[in-house]
N, C-alpha and C positions, 0 to 999 in steps of 0.2 A: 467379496467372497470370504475373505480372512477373518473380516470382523463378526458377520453373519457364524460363523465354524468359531471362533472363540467368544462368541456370547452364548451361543449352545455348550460350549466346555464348563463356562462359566455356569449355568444349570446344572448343572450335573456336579458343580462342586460345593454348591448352595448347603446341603445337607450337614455339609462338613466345616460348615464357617466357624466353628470352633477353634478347628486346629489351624485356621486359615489366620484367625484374630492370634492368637497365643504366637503362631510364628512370625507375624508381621512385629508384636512387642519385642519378641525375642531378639529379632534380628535390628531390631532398632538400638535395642541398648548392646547386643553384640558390638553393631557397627558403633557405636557411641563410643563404648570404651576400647574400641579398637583405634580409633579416632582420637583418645584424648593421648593416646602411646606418644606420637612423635612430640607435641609438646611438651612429657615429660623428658626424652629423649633430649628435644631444646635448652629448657632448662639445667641439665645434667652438664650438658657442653657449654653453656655458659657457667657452671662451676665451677669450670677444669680448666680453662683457656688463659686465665691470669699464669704470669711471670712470677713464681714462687708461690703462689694463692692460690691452693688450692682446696675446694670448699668440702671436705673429706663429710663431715655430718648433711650438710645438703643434698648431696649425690647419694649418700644410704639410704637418705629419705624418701628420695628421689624414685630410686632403685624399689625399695619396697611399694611405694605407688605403683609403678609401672607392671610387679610383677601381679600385686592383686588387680590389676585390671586385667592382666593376660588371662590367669586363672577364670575371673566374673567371664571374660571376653569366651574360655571355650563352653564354659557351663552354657551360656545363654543360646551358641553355636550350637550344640548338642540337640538343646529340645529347641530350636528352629529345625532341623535337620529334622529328630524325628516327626514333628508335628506336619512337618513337608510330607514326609514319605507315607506318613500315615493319610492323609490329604489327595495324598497321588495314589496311593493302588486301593482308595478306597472308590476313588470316584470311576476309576479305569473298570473296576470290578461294578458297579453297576451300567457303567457303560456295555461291556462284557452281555452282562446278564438280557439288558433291553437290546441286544440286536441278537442273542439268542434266542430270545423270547418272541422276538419280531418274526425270525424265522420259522419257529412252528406255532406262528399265525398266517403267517404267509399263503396263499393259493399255491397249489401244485405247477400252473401255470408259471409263476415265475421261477420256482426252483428248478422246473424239467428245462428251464429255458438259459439258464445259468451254470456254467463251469463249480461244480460241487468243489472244487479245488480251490477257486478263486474266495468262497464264501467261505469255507475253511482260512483260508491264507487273512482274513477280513477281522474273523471271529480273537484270531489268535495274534497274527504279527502285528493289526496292524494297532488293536489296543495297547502290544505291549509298546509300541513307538507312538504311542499319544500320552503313556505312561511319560516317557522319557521325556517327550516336551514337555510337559507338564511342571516335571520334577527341574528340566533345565530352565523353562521358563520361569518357575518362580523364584527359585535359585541367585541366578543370575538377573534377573528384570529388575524383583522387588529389590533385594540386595544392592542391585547395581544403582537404582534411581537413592534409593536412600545413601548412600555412601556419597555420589555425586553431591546431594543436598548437604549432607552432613560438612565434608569437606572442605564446599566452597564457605560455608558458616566458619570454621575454622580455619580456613586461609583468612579471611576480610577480618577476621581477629588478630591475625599476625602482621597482613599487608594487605590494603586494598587495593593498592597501585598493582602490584603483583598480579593477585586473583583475576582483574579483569583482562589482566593478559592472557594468564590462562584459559580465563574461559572464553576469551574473544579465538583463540586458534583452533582449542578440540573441537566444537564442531564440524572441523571437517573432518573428521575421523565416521562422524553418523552420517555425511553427505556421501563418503566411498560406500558404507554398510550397507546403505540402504540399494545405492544402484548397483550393486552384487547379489544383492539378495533377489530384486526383483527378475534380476539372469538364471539365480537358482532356481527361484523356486517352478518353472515350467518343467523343468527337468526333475524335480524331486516328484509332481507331480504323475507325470510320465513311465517314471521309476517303477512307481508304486500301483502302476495300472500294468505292467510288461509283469512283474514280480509277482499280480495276482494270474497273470494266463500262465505265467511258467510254471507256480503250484498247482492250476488245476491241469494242465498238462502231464506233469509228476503222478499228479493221483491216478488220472487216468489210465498210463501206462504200470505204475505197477499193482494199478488194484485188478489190471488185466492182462499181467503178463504170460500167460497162457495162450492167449487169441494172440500176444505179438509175436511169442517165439513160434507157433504152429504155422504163424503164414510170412516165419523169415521175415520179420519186417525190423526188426532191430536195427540195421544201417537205418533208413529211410525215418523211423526212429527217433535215430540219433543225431539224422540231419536237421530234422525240423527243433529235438531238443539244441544244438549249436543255436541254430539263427535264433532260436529266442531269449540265449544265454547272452548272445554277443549284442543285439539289442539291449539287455539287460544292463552290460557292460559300459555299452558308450553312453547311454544313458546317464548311468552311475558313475561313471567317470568325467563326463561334463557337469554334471553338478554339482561332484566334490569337488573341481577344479574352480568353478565360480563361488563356490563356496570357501574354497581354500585359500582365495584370492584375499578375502574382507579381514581375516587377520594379520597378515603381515602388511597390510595396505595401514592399517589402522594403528600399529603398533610403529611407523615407519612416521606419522602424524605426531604418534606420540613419546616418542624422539625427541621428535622440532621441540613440541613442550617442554619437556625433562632440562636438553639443552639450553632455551631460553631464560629459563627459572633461574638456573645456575651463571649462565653468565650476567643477566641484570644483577639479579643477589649477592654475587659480587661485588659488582660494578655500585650495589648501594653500599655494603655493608665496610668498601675501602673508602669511598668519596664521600657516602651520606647523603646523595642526591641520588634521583628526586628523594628517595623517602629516607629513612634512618634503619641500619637494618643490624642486628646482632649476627655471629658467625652461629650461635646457640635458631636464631632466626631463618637461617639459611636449610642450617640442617632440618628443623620443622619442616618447610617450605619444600624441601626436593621430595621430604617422603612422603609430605600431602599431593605433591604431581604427581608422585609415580601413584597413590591409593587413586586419586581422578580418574586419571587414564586407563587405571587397571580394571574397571568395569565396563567400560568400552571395546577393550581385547575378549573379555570374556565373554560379551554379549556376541560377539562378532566369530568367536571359537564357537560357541554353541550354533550358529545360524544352521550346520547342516542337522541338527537333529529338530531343532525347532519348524523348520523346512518339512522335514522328513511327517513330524505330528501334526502337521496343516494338510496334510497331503493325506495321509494316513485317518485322521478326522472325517475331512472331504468322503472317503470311500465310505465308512462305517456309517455317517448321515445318509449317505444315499441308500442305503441299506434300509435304514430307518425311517426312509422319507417313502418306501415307498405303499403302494396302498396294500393295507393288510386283506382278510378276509374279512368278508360280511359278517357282521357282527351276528348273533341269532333275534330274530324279531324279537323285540319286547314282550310279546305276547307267547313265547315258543312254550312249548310242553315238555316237562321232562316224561321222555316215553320209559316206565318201567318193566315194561312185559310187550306182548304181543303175540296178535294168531297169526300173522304171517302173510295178511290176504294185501296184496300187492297191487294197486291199479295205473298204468301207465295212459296218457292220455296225450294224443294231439301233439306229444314229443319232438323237438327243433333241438340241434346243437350243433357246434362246427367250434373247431381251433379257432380257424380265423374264416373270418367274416367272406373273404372270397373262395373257401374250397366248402362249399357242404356239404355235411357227413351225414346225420340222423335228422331225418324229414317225416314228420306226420308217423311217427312212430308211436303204436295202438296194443298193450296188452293188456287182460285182467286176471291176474295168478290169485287162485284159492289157498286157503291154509293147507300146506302138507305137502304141496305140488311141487316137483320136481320138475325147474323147467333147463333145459339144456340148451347151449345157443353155441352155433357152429357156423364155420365159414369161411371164407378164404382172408388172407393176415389184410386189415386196414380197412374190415368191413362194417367194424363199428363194437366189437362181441365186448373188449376190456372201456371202451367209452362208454358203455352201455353201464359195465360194474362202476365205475367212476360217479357215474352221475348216479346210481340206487346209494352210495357212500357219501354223496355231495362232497365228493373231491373235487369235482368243477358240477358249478349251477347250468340248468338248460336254457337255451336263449327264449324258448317258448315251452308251454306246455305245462301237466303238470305229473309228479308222481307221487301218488299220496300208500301209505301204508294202515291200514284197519278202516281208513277214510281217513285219514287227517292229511295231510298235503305236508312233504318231507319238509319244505321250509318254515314251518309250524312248530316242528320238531326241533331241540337242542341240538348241534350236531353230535355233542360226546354221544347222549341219551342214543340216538340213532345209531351211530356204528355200534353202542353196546349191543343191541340188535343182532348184528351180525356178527359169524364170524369165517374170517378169512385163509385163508391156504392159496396162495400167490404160487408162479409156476418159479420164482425167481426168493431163492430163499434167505433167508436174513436171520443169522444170530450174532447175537454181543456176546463178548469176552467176560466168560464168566462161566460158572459152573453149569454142567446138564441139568440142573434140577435148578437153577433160578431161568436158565431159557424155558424152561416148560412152564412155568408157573409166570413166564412174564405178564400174560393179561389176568393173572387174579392175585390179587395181593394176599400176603397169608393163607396159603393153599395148604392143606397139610400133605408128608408127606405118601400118605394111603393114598388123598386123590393124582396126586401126581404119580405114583407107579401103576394106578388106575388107569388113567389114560395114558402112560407110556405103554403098555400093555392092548388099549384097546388099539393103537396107534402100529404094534406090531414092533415098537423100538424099544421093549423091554430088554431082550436077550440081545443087542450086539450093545446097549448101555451098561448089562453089568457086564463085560467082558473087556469095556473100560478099565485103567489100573485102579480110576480110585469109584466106579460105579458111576452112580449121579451125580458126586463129590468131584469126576473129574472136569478140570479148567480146559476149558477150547479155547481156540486163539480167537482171532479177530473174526467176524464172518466164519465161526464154523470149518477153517482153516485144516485142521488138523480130523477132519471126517471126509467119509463121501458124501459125492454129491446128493447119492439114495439117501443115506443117512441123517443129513438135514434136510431133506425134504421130510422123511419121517417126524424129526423131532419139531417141526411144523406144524404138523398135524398134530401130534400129542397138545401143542399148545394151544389146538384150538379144541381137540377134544376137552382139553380140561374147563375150559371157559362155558361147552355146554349152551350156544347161545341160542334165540330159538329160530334164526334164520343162517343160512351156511348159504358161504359163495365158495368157490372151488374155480380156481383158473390155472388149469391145465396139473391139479392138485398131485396128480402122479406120473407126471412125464419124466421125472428120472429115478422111478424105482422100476426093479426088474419086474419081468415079469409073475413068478409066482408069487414075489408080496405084495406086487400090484391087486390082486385075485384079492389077497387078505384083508387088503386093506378097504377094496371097494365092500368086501363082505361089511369091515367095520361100520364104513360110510352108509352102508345099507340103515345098517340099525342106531346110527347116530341121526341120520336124516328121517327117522319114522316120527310124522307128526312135525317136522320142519319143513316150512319152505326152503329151496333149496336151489342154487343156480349153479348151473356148471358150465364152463366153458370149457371148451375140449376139440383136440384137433383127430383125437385118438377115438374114431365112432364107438368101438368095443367099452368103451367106459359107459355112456350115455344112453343102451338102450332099453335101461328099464326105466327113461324116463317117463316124466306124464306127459308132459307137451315138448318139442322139441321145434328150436326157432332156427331157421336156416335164415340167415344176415348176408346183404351183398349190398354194397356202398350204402350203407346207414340203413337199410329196409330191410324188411323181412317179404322174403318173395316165398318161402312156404314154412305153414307151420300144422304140427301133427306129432302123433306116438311114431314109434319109429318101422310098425307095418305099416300104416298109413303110406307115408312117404315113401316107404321102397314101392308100394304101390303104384302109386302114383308116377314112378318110374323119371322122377324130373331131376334137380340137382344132388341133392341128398341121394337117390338114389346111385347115381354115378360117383358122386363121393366116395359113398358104402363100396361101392364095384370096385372102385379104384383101388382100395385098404385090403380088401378080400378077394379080391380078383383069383389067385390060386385055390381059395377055399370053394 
């Protein structure tokens, strides 16, 4: 799974092999002349160790080599560093972009079916911690594997007898790493699936804290928020502790090293056996073990982050892995216009395959008609708008619009078609006059107080402090509930489309704007087809046809004296709503 998740990392940084090649040079002559330090350091102390001889022009010399390599050594550090970083948040940022981009490709189906929280927590932390492997990975990997090579090339220069000491004990510094790491990483894994329910749990509760304080649910709340904090905890706490484990195991290895080096080095540089060794010799040699070993501590210090972006990867591919939407046929039409004439045929649909919902479902709506669909909640009325939107495809059947069969159609082209008024209303953070104008780019601002106007939200918008100008929070936040439903409408008055859907369009405006607005609706819907969904009868009865729906069917349909006529559901309906009148 790891290498499959870091050969996809590795695509994704393809683009960027530039900065990938420049920092691998950089960091080779960094390490170089960071490497060539203790043998001048060596030589230095073989200057100064004579009894009255000491080599004072040698060691200047000396001295001045050592400090232009320190000097070359940061410059080359520097643009390794930034070539890194530039490397890491360029690829993270299109990483970023294709699994947002994945998501509004995605079917409805998978996101209603998804913790909005969790895909949020995906989009955001968990790029920024693939960022960080990324940066620590290369970091510490390439750095580290080059240093190692460098090093041992420079010890077998000083002592070969030596070097194969050292390098015959560090490996077991990578044999503790590895079996620490393999403890980790279930756990980092874990982490990062508990850490995606607890943000969408989070959003949950305060995108909705209204419905928790109204039904006192705060303790009960705050219970389920605990258990999946303290879940969160041991989690995270077992895996920094196995992870916490590989550095001082490894540094404890590398010890024994250090030790070793220094006592043979000794032991040649007094007796001369096995090998011949200078005190200038020794000193090289300690600080070539501690540069060996000191990439192995660091590779073994990074393990939880690098854990962490494995794990964090893993979530984001699955994201990306999964299937998008139907593409549009090859053949699709961009719909520019339209009369509006609507024919439904032989219609099949269902969630899931074992509950069915819409069976053999049969209409043909003319240009101009106003068809209204009513019925009790799960009878089918908003599945029915879904599938005229191809928010979800029908399992049979078809629905064609002027005659051409909607999956013939471009989807954007199609919803251009319509436009919408949701009973469940949605603004972004941003001024009144860029929400009114969301679905038309460059709208001027005549037609936007045009349809804030026709909308009936002219006069409680200029009563705003700064008019149109003024900023609403998030969702509309800082209005009423009537109020965004208004400035809902204004936005789809302005768009003007030639087909309008309406579900349940003014169920939180009072009543006498409600009058005004259906007045408005009257004369926005002349000459549009027009679908209303409505629980509220008093909205719907100057339609033209009106569809009463019960478990996916339409068991009667008519004008609205028809059906009280006829004395059957619809009319008990109507009784029910008007029963005092």
């Amino acid at each position: 799974m790891k290498i499959s998740v870091l050969k996809r990392i590795i695509i994704y940084c393809k683009p960027y092999n530039r900065f990938f090649v420049l920092a691998m040079i950089s960091a080779m002559i960094q390490i170089s002349l960071t490497l060539y330090g203790p043998i001048l350091i060596g030589q230095a102390v073989d200057a100064m160790i004579a009894y009255h001889n000491v080599d004072y022009i040698s060691i200047i010399k000396t001295l001045c080599f050592l400090s232009a390599t320190i000097v070359g050594a940061m410059i080359f550090q520097w643009i390794m560093t930034y070539c890194i970083h530039k490397l890491t948040y360029c690829t993270t940022q299109d990483v970023r972009v294709a699994v947002y981009r994945k998501i509004n490709h995605m079917p409805l189906k998978y996101l209603d079916s998804h913790a909005h929280g969790d895909l949020i927590s995906r989009i955001v932390n968990d790029t920024d911690q693939v960022a960080d492997g990324i940066l620590q990975g290369f970091t510490q990997f390439f750095t580290g594997i080059v240093t190692i090579v460098g090093t041992i090339m420079f010890m077998l220069s000083v002592s070969p007898f030596i070097t194969l000491l050292v390098v015959f004990i560090t490996p077991l510094s990578l044999f503790v790493a590895a079996f620490l790491a393999k403890l980790s990483h279930k756990m980092f894994v874990k982490q990062q699936l508990i850490q995606g329910q607890l943000s969408g749990y989070i959003e949950e509760l305060i995108g909705n804290q209204k419905v928790v304080k109204v039904f006192c649910y705060e303790k009960r709340a705050f219970q389920k928020f605990e258990i999946l904090n303290e879940e969160l905890r041991i989690c995270g706490q077992k895996a920094q502790f196995y992870s916490a484990l590989a550095n001082p195991s490894t540094r404890f290895v590398n010890g024994i090293v250090y030790a070793a080096v220094a006592v043979i080095g000794s032991v040649c540089a007094i007796t001369g056996s096995p090998v011949s060794l200078t005190i200038g010799g020794i000193t090289s040699f300690l600080t070539y073990a501690n540069q060996y070993t000191k990439p192995f501590n660091e590779v073994t210090g990074v393990i939880t982050q690098i854990q962490t972006a494995f794990a964090s990867a893993q979530r984001l591919f699955h994201v990306l892995d999964q299937q998008a939407e139907p593409l549009d046929a090859p053949d699709a039409i961009t719909m520019t216009g339209c009369k509006g004439q609507v024919s439904i045929e032989h219609l099949y649909f269902s969630y899931r395959p074992e509950m069915r919902l819409i069976e053999d479902f049969n209409l043909q709506v003319n240009p101009g008609d106003r068809i209204a669909i009513v019925g009790p909640t799960g009878s089918g009325k908003s599945t029915l708008i879904n599938l005229l939107m191809r928010f979800y495809d029908a399992s049979e059947g078809r629905i064609s619009i002027d005659g051409i069969p909607i999956t013939q159609i471009t989807r954007n082209s199609l919803r251009n078609q319509f436009g919408m008024v949701l009973q469940d209303t949605w603004l972004h953070h941003g001024t009144i006059r860029d929400n009114i104008a969301y679905g038309k780019s460059g709208a001027k601002d005549e037609e936007i107080v045009t349809a804030a106007k026709s909308a009936f939200a002219h006069d409680f918008i200029m009563q705003q402090p700064n008019g149109y100008d003024t900023v609403i929070s998030e969702n509309g936040g800082n209005l009423s509930q009537g109020q965004k439903q208004l400035l809902c409408i204004a936005r789809v008055m302005l768009v003007c489309p030639p087909m309008l859907i309406l579900d349940e369009a003014t169920s939180s405006i009072d009543t006498r704007t409600e009058l005004k607005v259906q007045a408005a609706f009257q004369n926005l819907m002349k000459g549009r087809t027009s679908f209303i969904v409505a629980h509220r009868l008093s909205t719907i009865q100057n339609a033209t046809t009106i569809l009463v729906m019960e478990n996916g069917k339409v068991i009667e349909q008519g004008n609205h004296e028809v059906l009280l006529a006829r004395n059957g559901f619809y009319a008990k309906l109507y009784q029910s709503q008007f029963a005092n009148m």
